[in-house]
FIVEX-518058 format. One record per residue (C-alpha): residue in three letters; x, y, z; residue number from 1. Coordinates in steps of 0.05 Angstrom, whole numbers, plus 5000, padded with zeros to 4 digits. Layout:
! residues N
+------+------+------+------+-----+
: type :   px :   py :   pz : seq :
+------+------+------+------+-----+
:  ALA :    X :    Y :    Z : NUM :
...
+------+------+------+------+-----+
***
This chain:
! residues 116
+------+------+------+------+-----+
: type :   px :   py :   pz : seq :
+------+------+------+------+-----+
:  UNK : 6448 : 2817 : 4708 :   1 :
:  UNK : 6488 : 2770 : 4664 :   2 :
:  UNK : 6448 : 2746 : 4603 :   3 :
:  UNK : 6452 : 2684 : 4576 :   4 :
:  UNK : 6471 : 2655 : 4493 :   5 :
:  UNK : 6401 : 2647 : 4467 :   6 :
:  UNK : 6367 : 2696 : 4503 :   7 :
:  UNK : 6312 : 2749 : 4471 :   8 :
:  UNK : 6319 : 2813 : 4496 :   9 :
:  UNK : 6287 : 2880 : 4478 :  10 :
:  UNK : 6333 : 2934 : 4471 :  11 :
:  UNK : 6324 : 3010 : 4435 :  12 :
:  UNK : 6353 : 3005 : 4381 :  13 :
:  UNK : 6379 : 3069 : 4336 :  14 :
:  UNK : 6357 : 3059 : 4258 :  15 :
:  UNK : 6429 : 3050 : 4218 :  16 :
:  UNK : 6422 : 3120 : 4197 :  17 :
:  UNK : 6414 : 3141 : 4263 :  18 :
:  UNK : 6352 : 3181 : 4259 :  19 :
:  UNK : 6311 : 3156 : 4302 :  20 :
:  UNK : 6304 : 3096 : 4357 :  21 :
:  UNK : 6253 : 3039 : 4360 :  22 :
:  UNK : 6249 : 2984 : 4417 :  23 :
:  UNK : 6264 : 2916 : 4392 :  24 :
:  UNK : 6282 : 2845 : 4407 :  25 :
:  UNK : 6350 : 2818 : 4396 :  26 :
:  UNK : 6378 : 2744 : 4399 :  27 :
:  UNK : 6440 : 2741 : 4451 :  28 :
:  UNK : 6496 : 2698 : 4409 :  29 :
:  UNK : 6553 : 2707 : 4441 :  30 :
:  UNK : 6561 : 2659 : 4497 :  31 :
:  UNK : 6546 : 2655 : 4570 :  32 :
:  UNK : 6616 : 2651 : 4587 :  33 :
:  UNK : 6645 : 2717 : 4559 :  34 :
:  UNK : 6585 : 2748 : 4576 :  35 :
:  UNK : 6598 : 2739 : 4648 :  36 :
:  UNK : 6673 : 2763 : 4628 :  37 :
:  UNK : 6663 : 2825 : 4588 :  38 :
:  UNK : 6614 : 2893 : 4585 :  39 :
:  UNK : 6592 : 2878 : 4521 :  40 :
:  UNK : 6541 : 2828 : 4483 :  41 :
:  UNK : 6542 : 2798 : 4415 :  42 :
:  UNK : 6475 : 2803 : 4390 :  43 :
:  UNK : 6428 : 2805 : 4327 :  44 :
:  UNK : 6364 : 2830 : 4301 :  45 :
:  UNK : 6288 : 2802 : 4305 :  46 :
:  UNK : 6242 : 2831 : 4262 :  47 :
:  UNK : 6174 : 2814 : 4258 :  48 :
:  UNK : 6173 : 2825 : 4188 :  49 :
:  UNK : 6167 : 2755 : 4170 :  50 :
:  UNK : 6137 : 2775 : 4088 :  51 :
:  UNK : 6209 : 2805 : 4072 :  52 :
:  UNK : 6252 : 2733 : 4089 :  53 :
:  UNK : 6327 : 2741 : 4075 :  54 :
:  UNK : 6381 : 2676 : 4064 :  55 :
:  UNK : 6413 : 2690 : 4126 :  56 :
:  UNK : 6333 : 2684 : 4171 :  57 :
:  UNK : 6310 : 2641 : 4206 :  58 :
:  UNK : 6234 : 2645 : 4227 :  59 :
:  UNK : 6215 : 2622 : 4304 :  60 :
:  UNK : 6149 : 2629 : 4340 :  61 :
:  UNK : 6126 : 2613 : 4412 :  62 :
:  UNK : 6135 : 2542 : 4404 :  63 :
:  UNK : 6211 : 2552 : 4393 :  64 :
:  UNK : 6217 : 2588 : 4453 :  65 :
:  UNK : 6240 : 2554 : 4535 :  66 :
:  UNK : 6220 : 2610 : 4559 :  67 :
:  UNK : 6177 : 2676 : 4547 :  68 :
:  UNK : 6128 : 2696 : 4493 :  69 :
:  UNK : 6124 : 2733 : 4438 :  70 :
:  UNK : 6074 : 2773 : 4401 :  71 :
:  UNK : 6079 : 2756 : 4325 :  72 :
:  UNK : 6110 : 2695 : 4284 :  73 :
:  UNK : 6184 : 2727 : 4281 :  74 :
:  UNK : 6247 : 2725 : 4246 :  75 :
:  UNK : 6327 : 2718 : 4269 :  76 :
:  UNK : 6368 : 2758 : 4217 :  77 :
:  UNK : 6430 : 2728 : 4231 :  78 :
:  UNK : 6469 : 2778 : 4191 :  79 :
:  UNK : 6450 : 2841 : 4225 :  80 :
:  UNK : 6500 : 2827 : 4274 :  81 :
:  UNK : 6517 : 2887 : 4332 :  82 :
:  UNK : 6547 : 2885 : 4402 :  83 :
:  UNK : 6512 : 2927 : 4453 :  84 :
:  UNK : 6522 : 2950 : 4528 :  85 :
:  UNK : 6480 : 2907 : 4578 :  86 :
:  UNK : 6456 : 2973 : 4600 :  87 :
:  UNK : 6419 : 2986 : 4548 :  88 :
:  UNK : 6371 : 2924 : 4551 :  89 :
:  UNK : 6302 : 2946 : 4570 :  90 :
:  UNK : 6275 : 2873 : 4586 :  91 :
:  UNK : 6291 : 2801 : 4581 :  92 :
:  UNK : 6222 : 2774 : 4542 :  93 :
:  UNK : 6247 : 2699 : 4527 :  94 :
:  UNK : 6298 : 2644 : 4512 :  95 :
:  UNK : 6307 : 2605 : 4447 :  96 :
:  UNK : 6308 : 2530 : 4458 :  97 :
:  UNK : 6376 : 2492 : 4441 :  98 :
:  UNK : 6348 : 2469 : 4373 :  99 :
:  UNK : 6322 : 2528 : 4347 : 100 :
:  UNK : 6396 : 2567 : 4364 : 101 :
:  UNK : 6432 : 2506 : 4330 : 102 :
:  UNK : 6406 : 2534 : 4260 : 103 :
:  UNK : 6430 : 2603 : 4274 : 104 :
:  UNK : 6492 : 2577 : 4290 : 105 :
:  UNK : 6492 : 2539 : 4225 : 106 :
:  UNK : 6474 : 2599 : 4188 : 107 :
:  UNK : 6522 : 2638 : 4218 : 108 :
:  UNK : 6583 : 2578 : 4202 : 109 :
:  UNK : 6545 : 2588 : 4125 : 110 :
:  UNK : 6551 : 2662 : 4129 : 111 :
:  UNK : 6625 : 2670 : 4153 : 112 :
:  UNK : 6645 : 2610 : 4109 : 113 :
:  UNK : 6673 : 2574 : 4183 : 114 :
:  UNK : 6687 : 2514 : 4154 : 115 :
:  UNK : 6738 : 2529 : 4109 : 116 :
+------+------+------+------+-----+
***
């Protein structure tokens, strides 16, 4: 299955010290494109922790969504950043609409300083 830029997937996902694994959703950046090209996707976190906001979020709920649902009021945390297999996606649960994605891909451009 190819997944598409903007889609929510849930994946398990090892803690970064490795000590344990937890399923949970992920935003697919990289586009549709190279995903159909490579074995890899460019991902990054959702956390539902919505109390503990970071510069680099960006909160979404159901009514930023095309497609699916999710449970809680969420956040994208646009610099936790990984590339996984497609193997290791449990489920597609959603897609982000094209307005909600355009401010991670500004806060990404802020993050990585693109524009200069």
């Amino acid at each position: 299955m190819v997944f598409e830029q903007g889609d929510i997937l849930l994946l398990n996902i090892p803690f970064t010290d490795f000590s344990s694994k937890k399923i949970r959703p992920v935003l697919v950046l990289s586009n549709t494109k190279l995903n159909r090209k490579t074995d890899d996707l460019i991902v990054a976190a959702i956390t539902s922790n919505i109390m503990n906001k970071q510069k680099f979020s960006i909160d979404f709920t159901n009514k930023d969504l095309i497609d699916g649902h999710i449970k809680v009021p969420s956040c994208i945390l646009t610099n936790k950043i990984f590339t996984i297999s497609p193997k290791i996606v449990y489920k597609k649960i959603g897609k982000i609409s094209s307005q909600k994605f355009k401010q991670v891909k500004m806060k990404l451009n802020t993050l990585f300083n693109l524009d200069s």
